[in-house]
N, C-alpha and C positions, 0 to 999 in steps of 0.2 A: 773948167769942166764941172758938170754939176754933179755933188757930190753920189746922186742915183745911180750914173754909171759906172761902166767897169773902169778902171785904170786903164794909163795907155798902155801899159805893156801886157805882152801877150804873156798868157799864163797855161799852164795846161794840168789839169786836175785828176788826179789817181785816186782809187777806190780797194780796197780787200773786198772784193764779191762774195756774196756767198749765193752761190749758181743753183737753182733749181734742182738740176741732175746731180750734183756737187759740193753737198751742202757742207763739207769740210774734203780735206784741208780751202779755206778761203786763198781768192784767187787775183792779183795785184793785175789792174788793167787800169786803163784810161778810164775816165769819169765825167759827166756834162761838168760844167761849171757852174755852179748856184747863184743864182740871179735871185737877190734879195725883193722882199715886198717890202710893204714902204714901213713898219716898223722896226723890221730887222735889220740884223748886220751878217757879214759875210767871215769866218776868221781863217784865219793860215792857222792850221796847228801847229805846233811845237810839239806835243804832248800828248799822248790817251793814255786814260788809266782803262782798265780790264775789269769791267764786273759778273759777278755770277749769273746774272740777266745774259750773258753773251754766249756764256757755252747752253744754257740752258734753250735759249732758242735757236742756237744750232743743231741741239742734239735733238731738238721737236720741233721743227716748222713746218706743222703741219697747217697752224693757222694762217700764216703769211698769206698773203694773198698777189704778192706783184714779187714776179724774181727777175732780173737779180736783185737782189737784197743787200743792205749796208747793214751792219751793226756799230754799236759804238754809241757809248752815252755821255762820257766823261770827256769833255778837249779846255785846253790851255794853248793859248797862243796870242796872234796878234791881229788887230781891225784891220781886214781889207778891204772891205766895202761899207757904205754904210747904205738903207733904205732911204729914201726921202725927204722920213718925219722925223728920224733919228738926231736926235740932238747932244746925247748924253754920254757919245763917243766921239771920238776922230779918228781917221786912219791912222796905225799907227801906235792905238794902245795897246797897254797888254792887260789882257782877262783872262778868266777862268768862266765855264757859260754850261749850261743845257739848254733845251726848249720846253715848251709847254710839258706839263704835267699830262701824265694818264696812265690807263690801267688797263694792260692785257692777261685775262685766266686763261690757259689751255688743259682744258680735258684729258686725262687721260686714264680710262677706265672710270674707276670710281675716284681718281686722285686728280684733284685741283691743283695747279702748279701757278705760284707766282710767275709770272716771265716779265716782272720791269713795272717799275712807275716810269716809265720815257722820259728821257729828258733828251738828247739829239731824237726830234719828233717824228722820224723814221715811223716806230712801232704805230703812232696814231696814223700818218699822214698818209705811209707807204710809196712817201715819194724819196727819191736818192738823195738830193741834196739836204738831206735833214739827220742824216747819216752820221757819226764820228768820226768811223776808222777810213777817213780819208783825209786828202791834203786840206780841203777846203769844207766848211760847214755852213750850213745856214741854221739862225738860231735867231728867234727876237729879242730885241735891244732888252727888251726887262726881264730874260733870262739870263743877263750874263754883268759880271761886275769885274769894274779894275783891281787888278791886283799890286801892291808894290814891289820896288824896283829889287826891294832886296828877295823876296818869294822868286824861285826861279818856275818855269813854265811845268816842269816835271812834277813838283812838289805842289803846286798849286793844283794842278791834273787831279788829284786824290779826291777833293775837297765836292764836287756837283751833286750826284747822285747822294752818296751817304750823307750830305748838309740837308737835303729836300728831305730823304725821308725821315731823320732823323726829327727832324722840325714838324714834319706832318703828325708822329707818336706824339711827342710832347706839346704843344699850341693848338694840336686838333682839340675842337671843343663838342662834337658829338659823342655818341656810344664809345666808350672805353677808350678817347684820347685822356690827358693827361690835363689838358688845359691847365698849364702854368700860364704863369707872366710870359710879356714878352722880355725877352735877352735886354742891355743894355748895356751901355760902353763903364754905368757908372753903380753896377750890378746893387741891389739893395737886398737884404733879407729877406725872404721871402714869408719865411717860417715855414717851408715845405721840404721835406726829403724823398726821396724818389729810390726805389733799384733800377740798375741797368746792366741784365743778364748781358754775356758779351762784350767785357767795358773796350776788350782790344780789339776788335772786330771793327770795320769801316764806319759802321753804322754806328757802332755805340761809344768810339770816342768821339765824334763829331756829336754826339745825343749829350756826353758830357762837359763837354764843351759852353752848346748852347745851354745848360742846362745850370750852370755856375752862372753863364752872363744874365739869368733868371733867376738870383740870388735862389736858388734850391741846394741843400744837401745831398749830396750823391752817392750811395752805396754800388758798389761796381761787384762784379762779379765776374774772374778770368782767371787761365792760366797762370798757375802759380810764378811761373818765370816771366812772367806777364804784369807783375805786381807794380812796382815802380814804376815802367811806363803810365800804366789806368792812375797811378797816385798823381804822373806829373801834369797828366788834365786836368785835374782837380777834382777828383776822389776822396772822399772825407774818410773813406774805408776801402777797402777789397778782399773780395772772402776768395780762397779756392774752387772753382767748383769739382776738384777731384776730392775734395777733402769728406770722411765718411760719413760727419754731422754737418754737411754744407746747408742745411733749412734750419738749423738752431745756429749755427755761426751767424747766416746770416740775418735773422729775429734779434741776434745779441748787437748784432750790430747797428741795424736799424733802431732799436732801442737807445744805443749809445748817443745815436747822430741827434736824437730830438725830433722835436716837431711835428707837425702834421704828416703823413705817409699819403703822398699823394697819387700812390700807384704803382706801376711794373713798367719797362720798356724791357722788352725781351728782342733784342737783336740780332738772334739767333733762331727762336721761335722754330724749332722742332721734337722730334720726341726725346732726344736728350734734355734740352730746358724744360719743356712743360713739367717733367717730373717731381722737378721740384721748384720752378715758379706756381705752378696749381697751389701746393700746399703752401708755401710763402704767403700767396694772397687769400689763403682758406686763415690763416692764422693769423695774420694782420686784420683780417675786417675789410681789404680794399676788395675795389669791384672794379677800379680802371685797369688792364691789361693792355699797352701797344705793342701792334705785333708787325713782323715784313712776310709773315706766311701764313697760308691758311691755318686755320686756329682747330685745336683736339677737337673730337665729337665724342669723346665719351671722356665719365669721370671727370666733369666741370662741374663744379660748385654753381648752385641754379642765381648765386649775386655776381655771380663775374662775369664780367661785358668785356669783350675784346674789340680795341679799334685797330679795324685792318686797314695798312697803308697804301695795299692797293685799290681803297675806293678815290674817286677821282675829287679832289681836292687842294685846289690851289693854296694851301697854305703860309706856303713858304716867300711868295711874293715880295712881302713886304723887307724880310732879312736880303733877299737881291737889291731892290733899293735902295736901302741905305744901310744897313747894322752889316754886313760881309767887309762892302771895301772897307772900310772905317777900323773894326773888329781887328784885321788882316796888318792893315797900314799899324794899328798898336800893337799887336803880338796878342791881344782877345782871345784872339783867333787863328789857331797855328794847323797847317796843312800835318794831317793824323791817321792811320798811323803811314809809318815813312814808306817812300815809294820803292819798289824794286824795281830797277829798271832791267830788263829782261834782252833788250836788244832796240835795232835803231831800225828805223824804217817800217813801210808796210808790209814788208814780208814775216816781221817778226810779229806780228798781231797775233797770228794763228797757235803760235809758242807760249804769247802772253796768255790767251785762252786757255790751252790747255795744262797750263801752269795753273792758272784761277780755280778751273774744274779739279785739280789732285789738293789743292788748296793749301793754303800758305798761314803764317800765326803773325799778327800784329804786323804785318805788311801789306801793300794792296801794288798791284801789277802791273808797270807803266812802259809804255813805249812811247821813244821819241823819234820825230819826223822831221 
């Protein structure tokens, strides 16, 4: 059987809708079956994680354009099909995946909302089969990387979205990324230290992560009771941000770490952070700012450039390649922060959702299939 087609056995594929008339609670039906192109692969999930991308464009879909609609960014599971040209899989493994990169703004009023850098390529495509929160996904082969045997499907789920963009702040090399090194298995000094507002947040411990395998210094910045997790990524410091001198704790600290200060990763990136990331980097001298939301319009410092993560930029590419499995297979690289798992099946999606939207501290929101 050539490896293009479907398997022999009959399969039949379920979806969480999210219906035009409908657009919550999401609604469990049948689904086409994804019929790979010839880069791609096909996977059975196991696993979806739940990101703030999913309540947000369910509670606005106004831009959507083709209903019904699939959400779902994040899956973990096993190769069911493989495209043609695929070479780099076989039936049968097991991954962790998104698709292509990109960016949708939605309007509203005078307020720009992030809704996703896509990764199940749904938000670009607006076709079903590129969807998550189903049984079956379609994703191209160089979107998605083996994971080891000991990483369970759940745990691994965590790791697509917050790795991409995490890596797009820091390796982006335009207007206010960070441009470090790249990560390595065999990390070297870099002479650089960095902040990263939000260190327990999705984003910003996968940011610390990569950001150690880029011999950089890392000052983090979390929930007090959040301390020792941000430290066991590799945190050279953690300041509180409840604490009432939290912009001279954290100057004291970045002072302490050394080196070059090559910026802000602000993981959080609202008017809570900006408060006191604006002054941090009015008082450091930097001008790099990464951010995952639209960036203040008033009271910026006229040297500070923000790189926003959702302009469309393939960065990440190369970490799927090769430094993920590899990272994952040595412990580099550990699925952060831990998974909640919420319930089992595609009914429970809509639970995971609206768990994400009341929001959760140092966990991220997983359902298994």
């Amino acid at each position: 059987m050539d490896k293009s087609q479907h398997p022999a056995e009959k399969v039949v594929n379920q979806a969480a809708w999210m219906q035009k008339d409908t657009t919550n609670p999401l609604i469990v039906s049948e689904a086409e079956m994804p019929v790979p192109n010839d880069e791609d692969i096909i996977i059975r999930n196991h696993a979806v994680a739940i990101n703030p991308v999913d309540w947000k464009i369910q509670a606005y879909p106004s831009f959507i354009g083709t209903f019904p609609f699939i959400l779902g960014e994040d899956v973990a599971g096993e190769v069911f099909q493989l495209g043609k040209n695929v070479t780099k899989f076989k039936q049968g493994d097991r991954v962790i995946a998104y698709v292509e990169d990109g960016s949708i703004s939605l309007t509203l009023g005078s307020l720009t909302w992030w809704v996703g850098r896509s990764h199940l390529n749904q938000l670009l495509t607006q076709k079903t089969p590129d969807g998550g929160f189903q049984l079956y996904s379609r994703t191209p082969a160089i979107r998605a990387a083996k994971i080891p045997a000991s990483l369970s499907y759940v745990d691994g789920s965590v790791i697509p979205l917050a790795l991409n963009t995490a890596a797009h702040g820091l390796y982006g090399t335009g207007e206010g990324f960070l441009a470090l090194p790249w990560p390595s298995l065999q990390p070297v000094d870099s002479g650089k230290t960095i902040l990263v507002w939000g260190g327990s947040s999705s984003v910003g411990a996968l940011a610390i992560q990569l950001a150690v395998g880029s011999g950089v210094k890392i000052v983090a910045v979390a929930s007090g009771r959040n301390h020792a997790f941000v430290r066991s990524l590799g945190a050279c410091d953690v300041v509180d941000y409840n604490a009432s001198n939290v912009v001279e704790k954290i100057l004291k600290a970045v002072t302490s770490a050394g080196g070059a200060f090559a910026g802000i990763y602000d993981a959080i990136s609202t008017a809570a952070s900006f408060q006191y990331v604006l002054p941090v980097a009015e008082k450091l001298g930097t001008g790099n700012i990464a951010i995952v939301n639209p960036p203040p319009t008033s009271s910026v410092p006229s040297h500070i450039k923000f790189g926003n993560v959702i302009a469309v930029n393939d960065v990440s590419g190369p970490l799927w390649e090769s430094y993920i499995p590899a990272a994952l297979e040595q412990g580099q690289l550990r699925p952060a922060p831990e998974a909640l798992v919420i319930g089992e099946g595609l009914e429970s999606i809509q639970k995971g959702i609206d768990m994400s939207k009341a929001g959760v501290s140092a966990r991220k929101v997983v359902v298994q299939l």
